[in-house]
VOROKOL-472553 format. One record per atom (N, C-alpha, C): x, y, z. Coordinates in steps of 0.001 Angstrom, whole numbers, padded with zeros to 6 digits, always signed. Example, Ala and Ser with C-alpha at 12.3 -4.5 7.8 and 13.67 -1.06 7.14 Angstrom:
2
+013190-005690+007800 +012300-004500+007800 +013200-003300+007800 +012850-002250+007080 +013670-001060+007140 +012900+000030+007870 
END
This chain:
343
-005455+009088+019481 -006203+009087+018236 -005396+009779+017158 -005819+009972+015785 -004881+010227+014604 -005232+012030+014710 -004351+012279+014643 -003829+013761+014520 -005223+014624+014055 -005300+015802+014046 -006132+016640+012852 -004982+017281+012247 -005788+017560+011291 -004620+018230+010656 -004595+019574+011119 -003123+020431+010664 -002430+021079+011501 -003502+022212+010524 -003942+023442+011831 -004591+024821+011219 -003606+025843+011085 -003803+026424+009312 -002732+027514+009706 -002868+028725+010377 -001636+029096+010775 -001727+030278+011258 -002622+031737+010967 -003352+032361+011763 -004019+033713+011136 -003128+034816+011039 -003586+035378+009602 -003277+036570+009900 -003846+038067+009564 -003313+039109+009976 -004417+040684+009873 -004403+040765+008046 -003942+040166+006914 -003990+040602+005787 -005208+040025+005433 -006317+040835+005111 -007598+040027+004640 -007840+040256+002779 -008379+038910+001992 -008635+038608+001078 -009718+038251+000639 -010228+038479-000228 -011390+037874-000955 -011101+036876-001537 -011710+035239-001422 -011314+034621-002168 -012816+034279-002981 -011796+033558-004624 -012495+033052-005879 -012096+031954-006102 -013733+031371-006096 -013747+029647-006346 -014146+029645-007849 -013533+028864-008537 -014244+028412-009849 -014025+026589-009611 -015685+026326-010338 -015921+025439-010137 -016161+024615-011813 -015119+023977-011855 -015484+022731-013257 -015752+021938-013071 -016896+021634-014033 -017436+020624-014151 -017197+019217-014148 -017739+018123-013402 -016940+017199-013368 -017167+016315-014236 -016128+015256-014731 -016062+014281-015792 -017054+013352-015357 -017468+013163-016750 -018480+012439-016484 -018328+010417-016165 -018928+010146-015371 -018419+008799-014967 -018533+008034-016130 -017354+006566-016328 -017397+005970-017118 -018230+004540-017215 -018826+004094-015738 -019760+003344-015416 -020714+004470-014708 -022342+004322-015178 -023274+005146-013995 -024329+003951-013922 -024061+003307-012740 -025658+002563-012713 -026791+002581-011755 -027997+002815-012463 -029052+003562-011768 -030537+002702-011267 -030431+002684-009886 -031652+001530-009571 -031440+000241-009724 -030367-000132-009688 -030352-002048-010262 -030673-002830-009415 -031526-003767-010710 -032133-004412-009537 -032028-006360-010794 -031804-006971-009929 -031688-008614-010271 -032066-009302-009289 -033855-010928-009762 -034314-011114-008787 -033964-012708-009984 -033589-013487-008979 -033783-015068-009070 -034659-015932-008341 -036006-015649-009109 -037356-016409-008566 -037640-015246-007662 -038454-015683-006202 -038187-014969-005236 -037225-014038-004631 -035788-014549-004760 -035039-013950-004468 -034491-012838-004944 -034269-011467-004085 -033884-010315-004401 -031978-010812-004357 -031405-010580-005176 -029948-010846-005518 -028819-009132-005694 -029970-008623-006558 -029085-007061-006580 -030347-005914-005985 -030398-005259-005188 -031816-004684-004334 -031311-003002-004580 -031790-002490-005978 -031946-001180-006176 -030580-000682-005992 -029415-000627-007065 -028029-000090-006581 -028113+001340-007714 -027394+001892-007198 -027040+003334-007482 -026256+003447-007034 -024609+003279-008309 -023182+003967-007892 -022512+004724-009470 -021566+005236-009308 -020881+005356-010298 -018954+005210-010393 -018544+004987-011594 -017157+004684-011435 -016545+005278-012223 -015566+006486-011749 -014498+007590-012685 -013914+006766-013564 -013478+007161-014719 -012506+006767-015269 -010811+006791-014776 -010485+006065-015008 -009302+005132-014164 -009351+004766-012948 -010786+004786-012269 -010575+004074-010983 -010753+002540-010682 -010186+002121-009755 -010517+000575-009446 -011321+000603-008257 -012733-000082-008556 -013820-000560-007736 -014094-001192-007277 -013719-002166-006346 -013616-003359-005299 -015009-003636-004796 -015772-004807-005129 -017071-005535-004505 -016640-006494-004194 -016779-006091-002539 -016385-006724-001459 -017825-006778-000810 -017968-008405-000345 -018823-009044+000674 -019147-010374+001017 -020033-010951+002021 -020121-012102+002018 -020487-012999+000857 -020358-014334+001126 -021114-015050+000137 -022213-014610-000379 -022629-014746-001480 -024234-014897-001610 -024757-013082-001860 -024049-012775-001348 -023853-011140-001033 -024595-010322-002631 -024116-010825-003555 -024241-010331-004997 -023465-009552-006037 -021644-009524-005574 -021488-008849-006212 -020814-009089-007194 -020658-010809-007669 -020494-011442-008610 -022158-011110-010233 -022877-011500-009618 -024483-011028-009820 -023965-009835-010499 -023510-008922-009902 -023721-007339-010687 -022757-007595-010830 -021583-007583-010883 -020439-007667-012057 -020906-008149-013104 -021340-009120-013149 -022358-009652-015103 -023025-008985-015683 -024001-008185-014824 -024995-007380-015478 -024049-006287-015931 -022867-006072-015705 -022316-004670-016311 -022073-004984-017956 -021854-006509-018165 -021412-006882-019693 -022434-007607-019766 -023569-007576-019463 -024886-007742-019933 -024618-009894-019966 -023658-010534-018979 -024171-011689-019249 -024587-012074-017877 -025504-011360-017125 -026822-011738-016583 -027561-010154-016999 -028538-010484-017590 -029952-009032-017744 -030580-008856-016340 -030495-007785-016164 -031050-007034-015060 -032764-007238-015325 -033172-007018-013915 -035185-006938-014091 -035180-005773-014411 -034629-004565-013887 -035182-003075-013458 -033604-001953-013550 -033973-001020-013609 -032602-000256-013674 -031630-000103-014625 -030813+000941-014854 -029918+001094-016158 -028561+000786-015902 -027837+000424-016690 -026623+000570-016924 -026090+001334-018270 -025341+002371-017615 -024486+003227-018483 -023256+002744-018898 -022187+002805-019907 -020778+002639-020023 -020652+003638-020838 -020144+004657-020739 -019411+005536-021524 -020559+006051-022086 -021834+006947-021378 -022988+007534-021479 -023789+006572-022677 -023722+005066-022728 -024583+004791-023491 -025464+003409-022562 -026377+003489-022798 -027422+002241-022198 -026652+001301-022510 -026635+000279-022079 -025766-000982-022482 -026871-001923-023138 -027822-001668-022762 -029423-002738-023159 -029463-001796-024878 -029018-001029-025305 -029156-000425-026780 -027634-001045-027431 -026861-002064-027043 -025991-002482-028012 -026445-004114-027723 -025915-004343-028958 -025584-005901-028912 -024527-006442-027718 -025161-007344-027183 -023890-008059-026217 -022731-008567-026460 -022619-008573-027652 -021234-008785-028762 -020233-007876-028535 -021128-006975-028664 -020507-005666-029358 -019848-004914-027951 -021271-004878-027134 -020984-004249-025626 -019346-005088-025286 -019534-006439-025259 -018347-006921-024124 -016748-006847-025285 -016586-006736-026833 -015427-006169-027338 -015218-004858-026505 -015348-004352-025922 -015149-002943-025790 -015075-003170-023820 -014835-004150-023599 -014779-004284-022175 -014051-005412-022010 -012710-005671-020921 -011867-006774-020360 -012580-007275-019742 -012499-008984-019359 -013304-009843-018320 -012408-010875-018073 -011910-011117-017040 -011529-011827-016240 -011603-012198-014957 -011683-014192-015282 -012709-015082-014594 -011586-015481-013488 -011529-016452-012543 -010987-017062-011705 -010336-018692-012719 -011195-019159-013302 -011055-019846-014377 -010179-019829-015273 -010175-018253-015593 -009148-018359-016891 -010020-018005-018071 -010332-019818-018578 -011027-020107-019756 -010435-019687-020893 -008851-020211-020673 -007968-020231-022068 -008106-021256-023237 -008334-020977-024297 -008730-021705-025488 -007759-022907-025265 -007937-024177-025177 -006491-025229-024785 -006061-025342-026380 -006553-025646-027288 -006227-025374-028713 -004606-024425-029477 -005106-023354-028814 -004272-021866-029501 -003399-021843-027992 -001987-021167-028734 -000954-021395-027991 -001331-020221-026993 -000311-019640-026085 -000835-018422-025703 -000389-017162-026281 +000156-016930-027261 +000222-015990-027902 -001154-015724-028707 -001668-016970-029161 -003032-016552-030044 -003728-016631-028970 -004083-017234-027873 -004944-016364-026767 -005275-015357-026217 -003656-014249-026640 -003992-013437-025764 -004228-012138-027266 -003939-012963-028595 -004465-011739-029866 -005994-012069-030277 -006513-013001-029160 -008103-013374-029847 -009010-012337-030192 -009493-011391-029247 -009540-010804-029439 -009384-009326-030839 -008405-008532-030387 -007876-008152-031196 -008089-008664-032906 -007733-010531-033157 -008292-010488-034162 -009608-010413-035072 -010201-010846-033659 -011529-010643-033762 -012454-009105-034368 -011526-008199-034018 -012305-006998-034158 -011190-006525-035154 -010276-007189-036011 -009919-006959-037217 -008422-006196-037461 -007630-006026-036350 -006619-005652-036033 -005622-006008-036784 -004813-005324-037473 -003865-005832-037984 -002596-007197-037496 -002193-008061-038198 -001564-009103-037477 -000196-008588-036592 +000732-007840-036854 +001852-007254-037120 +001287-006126-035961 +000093-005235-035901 -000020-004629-034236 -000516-005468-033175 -001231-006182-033166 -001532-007456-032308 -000280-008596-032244 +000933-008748-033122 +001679-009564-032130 +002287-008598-031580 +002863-006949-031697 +003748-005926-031012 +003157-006368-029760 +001448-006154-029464 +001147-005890-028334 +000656-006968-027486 +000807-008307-028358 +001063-009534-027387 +002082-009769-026741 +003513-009181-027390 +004843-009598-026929 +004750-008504-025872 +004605-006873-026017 +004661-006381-024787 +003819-006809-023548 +002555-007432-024025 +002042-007834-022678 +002492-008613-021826 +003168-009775-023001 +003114-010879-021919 +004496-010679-020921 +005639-009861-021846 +007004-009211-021374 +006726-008183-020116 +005317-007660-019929 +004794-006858-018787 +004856-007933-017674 +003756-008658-018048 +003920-009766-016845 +004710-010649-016750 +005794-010579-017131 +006989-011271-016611 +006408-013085-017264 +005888-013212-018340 +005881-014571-019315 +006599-013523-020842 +007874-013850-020900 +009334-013373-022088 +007970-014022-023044 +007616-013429-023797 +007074-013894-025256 +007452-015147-026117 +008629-015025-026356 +009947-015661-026963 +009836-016941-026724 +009437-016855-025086 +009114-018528-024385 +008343-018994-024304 +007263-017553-023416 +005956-018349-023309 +005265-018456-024575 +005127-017589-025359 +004321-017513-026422 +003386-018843-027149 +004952-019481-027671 +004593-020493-028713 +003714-022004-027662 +003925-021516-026260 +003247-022805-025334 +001725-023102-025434 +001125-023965-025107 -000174-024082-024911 -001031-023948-023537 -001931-023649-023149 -002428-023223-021710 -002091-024334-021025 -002096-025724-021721 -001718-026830-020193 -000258-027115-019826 +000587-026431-020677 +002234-026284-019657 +002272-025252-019120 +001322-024588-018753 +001617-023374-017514 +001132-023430-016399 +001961-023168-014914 +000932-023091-013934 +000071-022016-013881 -000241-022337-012338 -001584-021721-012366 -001988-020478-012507 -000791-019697-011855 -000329-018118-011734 -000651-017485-013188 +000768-018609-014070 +000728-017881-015555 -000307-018096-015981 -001115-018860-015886 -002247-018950-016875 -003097-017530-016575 -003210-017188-015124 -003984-016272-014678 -003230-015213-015628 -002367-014982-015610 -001530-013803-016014 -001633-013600-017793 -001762-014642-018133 -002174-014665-019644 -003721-014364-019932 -004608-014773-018836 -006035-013917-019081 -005671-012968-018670 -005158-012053-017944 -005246-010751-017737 -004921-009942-019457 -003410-010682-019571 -002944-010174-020804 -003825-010170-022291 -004527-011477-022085 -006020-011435-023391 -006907-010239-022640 -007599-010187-021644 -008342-009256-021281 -007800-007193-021675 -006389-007391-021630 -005987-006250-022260 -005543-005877-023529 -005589-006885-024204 -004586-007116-025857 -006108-005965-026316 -006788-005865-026500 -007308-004851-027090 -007432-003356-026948 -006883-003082-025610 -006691-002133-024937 -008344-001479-024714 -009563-002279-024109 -010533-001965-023718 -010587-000682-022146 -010932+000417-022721 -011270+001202-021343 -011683+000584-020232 -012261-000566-020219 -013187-000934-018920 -012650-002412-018812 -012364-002977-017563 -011718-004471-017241 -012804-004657-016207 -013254-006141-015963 -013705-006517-015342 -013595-007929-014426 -013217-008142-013226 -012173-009265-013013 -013224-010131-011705 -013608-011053-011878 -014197-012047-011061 -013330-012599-010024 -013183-012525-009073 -012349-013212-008566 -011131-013689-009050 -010209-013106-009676 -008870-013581-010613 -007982-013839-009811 -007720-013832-008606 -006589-014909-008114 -007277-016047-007344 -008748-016255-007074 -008926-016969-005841 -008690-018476-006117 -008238-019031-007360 -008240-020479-007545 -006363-020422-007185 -005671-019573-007128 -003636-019423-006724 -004341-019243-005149 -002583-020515-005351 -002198-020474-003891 -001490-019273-003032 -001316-019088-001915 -000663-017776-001324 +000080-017227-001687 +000713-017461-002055 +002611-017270-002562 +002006-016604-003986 +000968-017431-004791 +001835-017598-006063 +000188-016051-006473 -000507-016282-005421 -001700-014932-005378 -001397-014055-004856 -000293-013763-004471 +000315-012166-003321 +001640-012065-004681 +002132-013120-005681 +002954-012574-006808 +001882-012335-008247 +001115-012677-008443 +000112-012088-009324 -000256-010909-008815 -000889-010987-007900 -001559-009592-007474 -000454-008480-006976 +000661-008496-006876 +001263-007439-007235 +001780-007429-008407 +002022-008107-009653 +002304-008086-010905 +000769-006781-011638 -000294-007340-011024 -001585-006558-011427 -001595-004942-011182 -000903-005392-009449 -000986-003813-009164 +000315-002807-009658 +000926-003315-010141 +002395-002638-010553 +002123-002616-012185 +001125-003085-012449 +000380-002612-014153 +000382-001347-014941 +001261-000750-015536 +000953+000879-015900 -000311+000712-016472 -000282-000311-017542 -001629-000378-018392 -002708-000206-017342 -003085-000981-016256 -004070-000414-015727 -004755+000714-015046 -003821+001223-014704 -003987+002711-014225 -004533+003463-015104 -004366+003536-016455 -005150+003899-017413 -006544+003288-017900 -007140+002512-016934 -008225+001229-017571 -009666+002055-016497 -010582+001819-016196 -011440+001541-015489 -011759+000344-014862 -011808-000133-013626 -011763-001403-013055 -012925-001481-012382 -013555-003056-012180 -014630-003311-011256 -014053-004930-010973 -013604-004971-009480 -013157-005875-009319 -013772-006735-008457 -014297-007854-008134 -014891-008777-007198 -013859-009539-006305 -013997-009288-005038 -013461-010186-004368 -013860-010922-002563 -013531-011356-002611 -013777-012477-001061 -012850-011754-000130 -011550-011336-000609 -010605-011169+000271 -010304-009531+000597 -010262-009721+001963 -010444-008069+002435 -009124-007560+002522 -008001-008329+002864 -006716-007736+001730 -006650-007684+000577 -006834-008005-000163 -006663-007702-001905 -007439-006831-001779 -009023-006514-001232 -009527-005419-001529 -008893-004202-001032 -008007-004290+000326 -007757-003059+000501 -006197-002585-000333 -005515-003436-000810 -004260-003804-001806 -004956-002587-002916 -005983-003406-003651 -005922-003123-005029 -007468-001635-005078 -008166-001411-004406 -008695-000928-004429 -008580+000887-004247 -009306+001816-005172 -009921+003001-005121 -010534+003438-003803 -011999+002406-004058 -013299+002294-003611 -013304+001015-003302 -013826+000957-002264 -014724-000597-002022 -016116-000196-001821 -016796-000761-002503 -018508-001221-002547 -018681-002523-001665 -019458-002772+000191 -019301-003430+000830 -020621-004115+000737 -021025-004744-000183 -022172-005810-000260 -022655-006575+000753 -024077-006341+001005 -024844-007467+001767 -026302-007529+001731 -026804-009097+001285 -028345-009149+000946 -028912-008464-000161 -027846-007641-001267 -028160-007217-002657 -027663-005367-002259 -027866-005216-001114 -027857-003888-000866 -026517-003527-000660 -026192-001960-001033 -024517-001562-000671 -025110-001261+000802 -023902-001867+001949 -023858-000775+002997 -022953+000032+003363 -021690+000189+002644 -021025+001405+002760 -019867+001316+001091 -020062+002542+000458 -018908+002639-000393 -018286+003937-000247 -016879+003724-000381 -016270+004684-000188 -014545+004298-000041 -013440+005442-000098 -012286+004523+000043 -011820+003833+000955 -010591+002611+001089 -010825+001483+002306 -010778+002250+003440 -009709+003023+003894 -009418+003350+005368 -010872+004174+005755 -011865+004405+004554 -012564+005054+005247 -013918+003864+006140 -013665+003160+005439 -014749+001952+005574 -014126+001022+007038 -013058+001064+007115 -012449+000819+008342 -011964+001591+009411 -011615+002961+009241 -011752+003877+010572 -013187+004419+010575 -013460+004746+009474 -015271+005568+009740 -016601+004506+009329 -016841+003291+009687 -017709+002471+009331 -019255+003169+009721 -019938+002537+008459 -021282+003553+008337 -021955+002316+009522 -022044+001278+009852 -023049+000134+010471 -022114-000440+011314 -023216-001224+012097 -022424-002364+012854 -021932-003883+012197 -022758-003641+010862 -022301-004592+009809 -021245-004388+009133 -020837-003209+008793 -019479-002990+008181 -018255-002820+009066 -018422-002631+010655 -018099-002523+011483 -017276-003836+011717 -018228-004869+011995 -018279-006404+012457 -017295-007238+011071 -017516-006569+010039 -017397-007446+008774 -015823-006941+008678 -014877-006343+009486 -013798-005820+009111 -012828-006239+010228 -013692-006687+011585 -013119-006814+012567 -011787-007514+013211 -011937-009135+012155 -010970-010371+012006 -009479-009738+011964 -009732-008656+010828 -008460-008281+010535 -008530-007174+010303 -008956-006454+011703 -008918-004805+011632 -007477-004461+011693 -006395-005096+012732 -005235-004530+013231 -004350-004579+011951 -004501-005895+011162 -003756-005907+009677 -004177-004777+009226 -004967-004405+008731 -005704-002984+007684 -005289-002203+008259 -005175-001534+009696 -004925-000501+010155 -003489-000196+009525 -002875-001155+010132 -001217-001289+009582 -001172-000922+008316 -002432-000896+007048 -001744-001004+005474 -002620+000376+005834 -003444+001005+006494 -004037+002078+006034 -003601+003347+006593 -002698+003533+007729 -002220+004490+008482 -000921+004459+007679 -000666+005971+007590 +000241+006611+007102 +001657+006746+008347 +002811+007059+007732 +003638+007398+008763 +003858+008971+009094 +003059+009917+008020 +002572+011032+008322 +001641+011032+009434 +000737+010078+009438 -000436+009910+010746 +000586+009914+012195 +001083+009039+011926 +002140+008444+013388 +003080+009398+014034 +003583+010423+013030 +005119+011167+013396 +004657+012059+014373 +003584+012530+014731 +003087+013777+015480 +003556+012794+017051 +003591+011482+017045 +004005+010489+018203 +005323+009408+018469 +005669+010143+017343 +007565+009513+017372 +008213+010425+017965 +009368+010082+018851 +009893+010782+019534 +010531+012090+018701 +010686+012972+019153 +011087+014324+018562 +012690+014717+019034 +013345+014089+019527 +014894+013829+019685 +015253+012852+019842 +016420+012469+019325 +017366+011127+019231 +018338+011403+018669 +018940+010130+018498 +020146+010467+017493 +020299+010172+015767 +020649+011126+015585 +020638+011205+013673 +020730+009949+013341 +020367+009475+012216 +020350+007886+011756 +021481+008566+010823 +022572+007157+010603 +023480+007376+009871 +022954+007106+008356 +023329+007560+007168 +022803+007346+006073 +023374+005860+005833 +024173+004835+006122 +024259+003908+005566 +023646+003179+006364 +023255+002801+007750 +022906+002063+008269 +020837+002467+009107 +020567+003506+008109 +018718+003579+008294 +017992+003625+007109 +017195+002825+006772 +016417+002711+005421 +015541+004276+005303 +015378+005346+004198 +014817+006440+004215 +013489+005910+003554 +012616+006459+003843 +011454+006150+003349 +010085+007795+003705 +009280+007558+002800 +008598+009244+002779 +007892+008851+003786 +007150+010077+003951 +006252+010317+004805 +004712+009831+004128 +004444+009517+003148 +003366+008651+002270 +003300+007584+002778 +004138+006340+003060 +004422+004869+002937 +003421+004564+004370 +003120+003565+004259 +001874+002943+005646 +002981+002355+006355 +002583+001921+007431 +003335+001850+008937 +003557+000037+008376 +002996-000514+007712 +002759-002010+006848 +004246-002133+006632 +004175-001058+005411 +005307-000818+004308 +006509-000624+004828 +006591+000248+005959 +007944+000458+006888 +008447-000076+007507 +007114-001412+008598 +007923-002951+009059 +008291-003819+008383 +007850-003767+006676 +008436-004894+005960 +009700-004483+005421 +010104-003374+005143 +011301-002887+004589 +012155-003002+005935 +011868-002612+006994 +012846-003747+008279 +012879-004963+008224 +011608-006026+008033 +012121-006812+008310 +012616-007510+007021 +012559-006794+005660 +013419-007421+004807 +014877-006555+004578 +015512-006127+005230 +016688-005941+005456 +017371-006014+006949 +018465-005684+007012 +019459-005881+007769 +019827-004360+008950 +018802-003090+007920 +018954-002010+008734 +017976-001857+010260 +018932-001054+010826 +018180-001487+012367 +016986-000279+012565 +016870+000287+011983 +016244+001630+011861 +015986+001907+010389 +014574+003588+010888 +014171+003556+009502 +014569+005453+009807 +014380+006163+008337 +014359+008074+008602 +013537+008085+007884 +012577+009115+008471 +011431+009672+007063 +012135+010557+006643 +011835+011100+005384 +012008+012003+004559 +012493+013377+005515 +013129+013886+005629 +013184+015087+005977 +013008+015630+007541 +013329+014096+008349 +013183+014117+009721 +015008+013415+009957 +015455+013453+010390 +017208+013304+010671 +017352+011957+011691 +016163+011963+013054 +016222+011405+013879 +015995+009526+012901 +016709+008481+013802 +016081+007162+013327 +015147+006884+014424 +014461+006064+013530 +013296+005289+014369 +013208+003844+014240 +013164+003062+015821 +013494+001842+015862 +011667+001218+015528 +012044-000069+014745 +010562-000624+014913 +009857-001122+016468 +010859-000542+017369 +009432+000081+018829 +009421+000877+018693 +009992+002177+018608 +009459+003078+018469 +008498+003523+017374 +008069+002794+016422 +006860+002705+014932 +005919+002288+015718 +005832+001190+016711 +004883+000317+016890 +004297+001052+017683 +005200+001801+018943 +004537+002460+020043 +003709+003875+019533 +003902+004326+018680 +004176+005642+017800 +002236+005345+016940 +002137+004150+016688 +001213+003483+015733 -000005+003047+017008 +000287+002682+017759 -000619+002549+018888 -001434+003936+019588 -000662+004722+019964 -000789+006233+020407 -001809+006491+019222 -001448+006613+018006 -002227+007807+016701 -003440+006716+016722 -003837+005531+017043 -004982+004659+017521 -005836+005220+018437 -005315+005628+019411 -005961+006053+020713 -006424+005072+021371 
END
């Protein structure tokens, strides 16, 4: 099983210790009691969560589950029956829905790029909309689209139907940020890309500085991307949360036999992206021979056991060194090492 962590040593010098306690920031989503019923049907069943500023929030669950449903109600385009929504300590039901969603990113699976306006004016719609000067809205069209790897220069002057599918996605992201809104909100945004071209978006997303600075609530189907891109995952089912909290915790410490069951397909993948090689080393051998610096890839003691077989198997080195350990380690000895801290 995975290590505890190491207790320090005692000793005879005794101290008084002083806690001071600050206050904590106040969340930038708080939503309280929500509730959304279609006819008979209960769709969102009494939720109560909240979301820090700069974190990314992953609603993850089955079909039907609801957490497309409450992603809308956060920009008010589905109205809730019952319950509040906060953004930035204000009711969202006391602004105009105009007004509420300028001040919030949304991105669909769709897209829903104007086919008209090239993508440079797609991605300043916005922006002009709320009166921005022309001259700071193209600065910060050209850096966007130069973020995601569409050169301005090129893509710019194009129209949404000479791009594939990827870029187009990548140009709603870039409209969803041209205003630089605190809060993004993303529907399923890769699930209409194919494999390839949704594992190169979605790390273009996650390698985002801009977003790290954003607040995120992200929807998805896929329990890799959720554990990829996610803070928190919120694990939806029948309207109700049954476990939120961060991924490895939802997959080594599952609150149900539903969150349990719902992770199972591809528990051994997750384990791999969620175990540390700090977890593992307490079960790597503790003598060998020094890895030579040109021929063992170094890598910290942070990186997941994922991260350390792909950097083998995308190079040529036969071995890996953690940080500040001398010995190399062969990928059997990771694997065997990764099995053990399992139990």
């Amino acid at each position: 099983m995975l290590a505890p962590a190491a207790t320090p040593a005692t000793t005879s010098i005794s101290c008084v210790a002083t806690f001071y306690f600050l206050p904590l920031p106040t969340p930038v989503i708080r939503v309280s009691h929500l509730t959304k019923r279609f006819g008979a049907q209960v769709v969102v069943d009494d939720l109560s969560f909240e979301v820090a500023a700069g974190e990314t929030l992953v609603l993850l669950g089955p079909s039907g589950c609801g957490k497309t449903t409450l992603l809308k109600t956060l920009n008010r385009l589905i109205e809730p029956d019952g319950g509040t929504i906060e953004i930035n300590g204000r009711d969202v039901r006391q602004q105009k829905p105009e007004e509420l969603r300028r001040g919030i990113g949304y991105v669909i699976q769709q897209v829903g790029l104007l086919p008209h306006l090239t993508v440079a004016q797609n991605v300043g719609v916005v922006p002009s909309l709320l009166g921005r000067p022309q001259v700071e809205t193209a600065a910060r069209t050209t850096a966007l689209l130069d973020r995601l790897h569409l050169p301005a220069e090129r893509f710019g002057p194009m129209l949404p139907a000479e791009l594939s599918g990827g870029q187009q996605q990548r140009v709603g992201l870039a409209r969803a940020l041209a205003a630089d809104p605190p809060v993004i909100l993303l529907d399923e945004p890769f699930g209409a890309l194919d494999p390839i071209t949704r594992a190169a978006v979605r790390h273009d997303f996650r390698e985002l500085d801009e977003l790290r600075r954003k607040t995120v609530v992200l929807v998805t189907h896929d329990v890799t991307e959720a554990f990829e891109l996610a803070d928190r995952i919120m694990l939806l089912n029948n309207g109700k949360i049954q476990q939120l909290g961060p991924p490895r915790e939802l997959l080594l410490r599952p609150a149900s036999d539903f969150v349990r069951s719902f992770f199972q397909a591809e528990q051994l993948a997750l384990q791999l992206r969620s175990i540390t090689l700090a977890e593992v080393q307490p079960y790597l051998p503790q003598s060998g021979q020094p890895a030579a610096t040109a021929d063992a890839i170094i890598i910290p003691f942070t990186a997941s056991v994922h991260e350390a077989l792909g950097l083998l198997d995308a190079s040529a080195a036969p071995a890996l060194r953690l940080t500040d350990r001398p010995q190399a380690i062969t990928r059997g000895q990771l694997l065997a090492a990764f099995g053990q801290a399992l139990g």
